[in-house]
C-alpha positions in Angstrom: -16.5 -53.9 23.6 -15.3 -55.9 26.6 -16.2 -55.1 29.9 -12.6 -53.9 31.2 -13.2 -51.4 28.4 -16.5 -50.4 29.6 -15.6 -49.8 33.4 -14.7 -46.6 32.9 -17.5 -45.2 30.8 -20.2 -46.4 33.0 -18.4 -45.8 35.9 -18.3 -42.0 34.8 -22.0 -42.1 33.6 -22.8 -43.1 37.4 -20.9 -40.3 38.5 -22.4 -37.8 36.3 -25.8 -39.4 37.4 -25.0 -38.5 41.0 -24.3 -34.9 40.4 -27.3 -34.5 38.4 -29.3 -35.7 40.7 -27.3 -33.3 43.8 -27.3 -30.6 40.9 -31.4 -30.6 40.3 -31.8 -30.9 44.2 -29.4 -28.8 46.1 -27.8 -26.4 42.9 -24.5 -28.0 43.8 -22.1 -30.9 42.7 -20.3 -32.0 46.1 -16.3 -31.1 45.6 -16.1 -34.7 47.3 -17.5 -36.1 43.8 -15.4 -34.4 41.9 -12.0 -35.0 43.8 -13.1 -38.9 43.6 -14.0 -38.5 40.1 -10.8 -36.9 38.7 -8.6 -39.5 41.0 -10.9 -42.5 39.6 -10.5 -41.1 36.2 -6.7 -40.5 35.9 -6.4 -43.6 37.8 -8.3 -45.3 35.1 -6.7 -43.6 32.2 -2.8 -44.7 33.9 -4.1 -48.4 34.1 -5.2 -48.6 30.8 -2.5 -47.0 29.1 0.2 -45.8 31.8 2.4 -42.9 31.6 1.1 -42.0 27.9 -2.8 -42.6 29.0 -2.2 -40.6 32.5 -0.8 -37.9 30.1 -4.2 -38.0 28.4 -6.4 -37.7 31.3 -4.6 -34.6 32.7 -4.7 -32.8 29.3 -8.3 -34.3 29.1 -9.3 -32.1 33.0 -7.1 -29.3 31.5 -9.4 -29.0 28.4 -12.6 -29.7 29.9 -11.6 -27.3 32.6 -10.0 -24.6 30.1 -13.5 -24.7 27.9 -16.1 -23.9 31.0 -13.7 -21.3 32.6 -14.7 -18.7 30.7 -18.2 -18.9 31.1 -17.6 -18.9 34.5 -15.2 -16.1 34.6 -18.1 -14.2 32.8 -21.4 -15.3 35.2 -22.6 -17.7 32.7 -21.9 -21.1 35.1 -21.4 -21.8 38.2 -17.7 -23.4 39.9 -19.1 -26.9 40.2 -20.0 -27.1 36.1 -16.7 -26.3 35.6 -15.1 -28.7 38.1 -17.5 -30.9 37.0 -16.3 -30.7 33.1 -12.8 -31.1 34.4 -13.6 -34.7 36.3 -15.5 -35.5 32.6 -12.3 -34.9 30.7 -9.8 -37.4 33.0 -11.5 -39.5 31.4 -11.0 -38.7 27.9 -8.7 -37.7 25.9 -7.8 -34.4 24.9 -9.6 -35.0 21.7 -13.2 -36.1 23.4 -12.7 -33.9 26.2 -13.0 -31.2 23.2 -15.9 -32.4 22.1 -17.7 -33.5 24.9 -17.3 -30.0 26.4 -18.5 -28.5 22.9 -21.5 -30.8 23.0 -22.4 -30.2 26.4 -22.5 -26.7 25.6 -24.8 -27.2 22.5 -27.0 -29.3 24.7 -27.0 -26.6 27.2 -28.2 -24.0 24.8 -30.7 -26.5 24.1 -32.4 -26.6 27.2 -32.0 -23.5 27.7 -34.0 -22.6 24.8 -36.6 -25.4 25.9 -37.0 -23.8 29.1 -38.3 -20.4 27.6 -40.2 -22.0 25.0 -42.2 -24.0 27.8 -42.3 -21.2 30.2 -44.0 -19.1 27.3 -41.5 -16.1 27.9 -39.8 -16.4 23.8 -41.2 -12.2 23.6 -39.8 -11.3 27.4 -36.3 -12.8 26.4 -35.8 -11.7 22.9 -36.7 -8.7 24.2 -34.3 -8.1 26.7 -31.7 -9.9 24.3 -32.8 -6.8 21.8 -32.4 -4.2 25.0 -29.0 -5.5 25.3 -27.8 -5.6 21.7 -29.3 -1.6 20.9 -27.4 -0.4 24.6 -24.5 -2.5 24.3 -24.7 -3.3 27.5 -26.3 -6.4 30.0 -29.7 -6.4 30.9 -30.8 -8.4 34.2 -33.4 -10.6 33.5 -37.1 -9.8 35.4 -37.7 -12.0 38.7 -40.0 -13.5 37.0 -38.0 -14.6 33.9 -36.8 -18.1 33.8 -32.8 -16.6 32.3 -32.8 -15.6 36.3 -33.4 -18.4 37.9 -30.8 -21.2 38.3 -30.1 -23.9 35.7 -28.5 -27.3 36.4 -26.1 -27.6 34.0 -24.7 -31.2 34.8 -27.9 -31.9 32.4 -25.9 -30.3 30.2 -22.8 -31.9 30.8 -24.1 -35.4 31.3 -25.8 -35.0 27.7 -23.0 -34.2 26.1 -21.1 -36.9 27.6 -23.9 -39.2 26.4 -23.5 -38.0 22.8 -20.0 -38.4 22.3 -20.3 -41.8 24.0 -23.4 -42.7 21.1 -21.1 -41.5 18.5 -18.0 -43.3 19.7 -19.4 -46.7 20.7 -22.5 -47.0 18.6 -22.1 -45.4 15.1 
């Protein structure tokens, strides 16, 4: 892989770095990030292959946008991740946008399930998870229960990203 060629992935793995690190200190991804970010991406994606690679950048955003929005929609993640998955997707195409997102969830289920497991509270949450499913209904988590407290999920996002980039450049 020549280096013109790898610009643009470590130039969005610097990026991602950045939030992370604003993510786990403040619990937000600076809009300024993002806005730079989407411009550097679709910038990127028009250099590399013009109208046609512009074309995949935007549909890239729209995907990794249309994928989070949900979960946010439903209280599950916070603006930022979203914005965030939508500068991650200029980059891309549609395709890997997909997937990134997809894995960035997985990895987010992940640690989500790592965080309860080292908290010791796997009895607490399945059993508010069984509350839930036998009244149909949501169940706030206890003050004191790790679902309640906030989750930087650009971890998520920047190991999913990482995945999809092992898959596509080394195997």
């Amino acid at each position: 892989m020549s280096m013109e060629q790898m610009f643009p992935v470590i130039l969005l793995l610097g990026l991602l770095v950045i939030a992370v690190a604003s993510d786990v200190r403040r619990h937000r991804i600076p809009n300024l990030l993002v806005v730079l970010g989407l411009v550097l991406g679709l910038a990127g994606q028009a250099y590399s292959g013009g109208i046609g690679g512009l074309g995949d950048g935007a549909l890239g955003l729209l995907v990794g946008f249309g994928v989070f929005l949900p979960l946010y929609a439903l209280g599950g993640m916070a603006a930022g991740d979203v914005k965030l998955m939508a500068m991650v997707g200029s980059f891309m195409t549609p395709n890997t946008a997909l997937w990134t997102a997809l894995f960035s969830l997985i990895a987010g289920g992940m640690c989500g399930v790592l965080l309860v497991l080292v908290r010791g509270q796997v009895q607490q949450t399945l059993g508010r998870y069984w509350l839930m499913l036998k009244a149909l209904a949501y169940v706030p988590p206890a003050p004191d229960e790790v679902a309640g407290k906030p989750f930087p999920y650009s971890i998520a996002i920047l190991l999913g990203t990482l995945t999809i980039g092992y898959f596509m450049f080394v195997l």
